[in-house]
C-alpha angles and dihedrals in degrees: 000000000000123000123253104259117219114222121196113199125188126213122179082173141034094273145117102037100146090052086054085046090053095046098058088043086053090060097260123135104228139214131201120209102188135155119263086244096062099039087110098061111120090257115169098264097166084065095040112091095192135005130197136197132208130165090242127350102205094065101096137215076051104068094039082055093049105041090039084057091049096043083065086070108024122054092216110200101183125001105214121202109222092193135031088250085073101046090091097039096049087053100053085045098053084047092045077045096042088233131150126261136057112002121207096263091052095044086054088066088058094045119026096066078200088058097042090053104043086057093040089052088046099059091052095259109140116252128180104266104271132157128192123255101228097099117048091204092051086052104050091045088056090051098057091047102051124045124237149278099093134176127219114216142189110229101220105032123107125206099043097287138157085009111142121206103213124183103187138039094238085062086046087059095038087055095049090044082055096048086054109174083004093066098095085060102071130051145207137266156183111237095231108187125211143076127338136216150193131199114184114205149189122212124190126165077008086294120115110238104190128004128184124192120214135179127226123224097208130009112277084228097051091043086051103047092033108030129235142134109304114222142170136171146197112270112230120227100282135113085285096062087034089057103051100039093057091049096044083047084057093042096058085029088064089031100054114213116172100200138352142089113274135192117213134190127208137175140211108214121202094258090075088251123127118231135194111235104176143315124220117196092223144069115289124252141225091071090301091141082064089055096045095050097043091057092041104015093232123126104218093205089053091050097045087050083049086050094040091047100045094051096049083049087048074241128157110255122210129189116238114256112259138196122219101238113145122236135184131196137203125196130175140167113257145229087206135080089213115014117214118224110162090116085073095078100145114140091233093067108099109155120039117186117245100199128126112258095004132108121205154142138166108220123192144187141156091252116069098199094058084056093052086053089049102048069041115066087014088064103051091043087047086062095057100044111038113357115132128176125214126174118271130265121253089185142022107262121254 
């Protein structure tokens, strides 16, 4: 008999609880790691063994004091980061523990957008044209060479904040002037308009064992800094999924992960040429586990605890068998507490959002074209009923 694995799972955010749920249901004792402001979430407690609590879990040496005093009473086999705000941290913590998995070189390709590109780059996969900040000459000599627009980006921020359209080099000072001592922690880079994709993966044994290729309605940025309904779809077989598949297969392929789910974005510029934008080794967010498992009928939470739990057993791991329907989700802010949306009663409709102050559904079907009517028509009626616009973030909240 196999021993009982221990998972320890960080969450700087309310997220992964179904990968906490299965789990549990897989046989691991699991751990939760979570900050002291989001104790109160409605986390799966009955499937949680033990939960802890911290202030923050990204200041360090604090965390490697806390999870190696826990680690004298607790064998810990994998340390799983629940939001893109862990990733780092996990890493650093299976290297201070000497565990498998993600190391802290390798987590800085699916966080630091300067890292990601300069090995993207590296490995001959096409990037918009960027440059760091740290040298002015470097800069300015970046400046006279490519056109702007340019964007300004932190490098370690998610969800499109704290990012700066800039149309001359003089904003580009005055924002730099503004950062201050933060400066070094953002880059550079060309506004390449276009559209926008997203392929959601699952690598195990550094293969990737299932891959699904979406399209974006709107850029995520532009939903985020002007407000919108946010929607995305299932890409039919056709050059587009081809494209993007190839080039997310290259992408893991340069960055090296083992094992994990990922999120990877990817743009069509104008010019016909497909460009990488950024990876994430997590599930994706905005609901996008509920798009992806009504199109394939696989849970990539579920998937990524069945990974985490057969390696620690030296077990095979297998991925779940899928279908190939096509799905499609919108998602807005709301001017409701509760939005009602019981006048969306299509049959299609098989996932409907339960969050305060948001509207949203995943709706599927085998006929891609019945699921682009409906984002369709759903989305322009969705702008009218419950849509609410709010400033953008510069920062994750605390």
């Amino acid at each position: 008999m196999q021993p009982q694995p221990t998972i320890l799972c960080l969450a700087s955010y309310f997220k992964g609880t179904t990968f906490l749920t299965a789990a549990k249901a897989l046989g691991a004792r699991v751990l939760l790691l979570t900050r002291e402001k989001v104790a109160a979430e409605p986390w799966p407690r009955e499937q949680i063994d033990e939960v802890f609590l911290m202030p923050e879990l990204r200041r360090r040496p604090d965390i490697f004091y806390a999870v190696s005093y826990l680690a004298r009473g607790n064998r810990i086999d994998a340390i799983v980061p629940l939001d893109d705000y862990d990733v780092e941290t996990a890493a650093a913590l299976r290297e201070h523990l000497r565990l498998p998995g993600l190391g802290e070189t390798g987590a800085r390709y699916f966080r630091d957008k300067l890292a990601m590109r300069t090995q993207a780059s590296a490995a001959g996969i096409p990037v918009p044209p960027f440059t760091p900040v740290f040298s002015y000459d470097r800069l300015r000599a970046y400046m006279e060479r490519v056109p702007p627009p340019w964007v300004l980006k932190p490098r370690s921020e998610a969800g499109a904040m704290g990012i700066k359209k800039l149309y001359s080099s003089e904003e580009v000072w005055r924002w730099l002037d503004q950062l201050g001592d933060e400066q070094s922690f953002f880059h550079l880079e060309q506004f390449i308009p276009g559209e926008i994709y997203h392929v959601d993966s699952l690598v195990y044994d550094s293969r990737i064992l299932f891959a699904q290729p979406h399209k974006y309605a709107r850029p995520p940025m532009t939903v985020a800094h002007e407000g919108g309904v946010f929607v995305s779809r299932t890409l039919p077989d056709g050059e587009e999924a081809r494209a993007i598949l190839d080039l997310n297969a290259r992408l893991l392929a340069a960055f090296g992960l083992e094992r994990g789910a990922t999120h990877a974005e990817f743009i069509r510029g104008q010019d016909g040429q497909y460009y990488f934008l950024e990876v994430a080794a997590r599930v994706g967010g905005a609901n996008i586990e509920q798009l992806v498992e009504a199109a394939s009928g696989l849970n990539l939470w579920g998937e990524w605890a069945r990974m985490e739990i057969a390696y620690a057993q030296g077990q095979p791991y297998t991925v779940t068998p899928s279908r190939h329907d096509y799905a499609g989700i919108l998602v807005c802010l709301a001017r409701q507490e509760w939005p009602d949306l019981s006048g969306y009663s299509d049959p299609e409709v098989v996932y409907r959002v339960d969050k305060k102050h948001h509207a949203g559904l995943v709706v599927a079907s085998p006929d891609a074209g019945r699921v682009e009517t409906l984002l369709n028509d759903y989305a322009n009626r969705f702008a009218g009923d419950f849509l609410a616009v709010l400033p953008p973030l510069d920062k994750a909240p605390l």
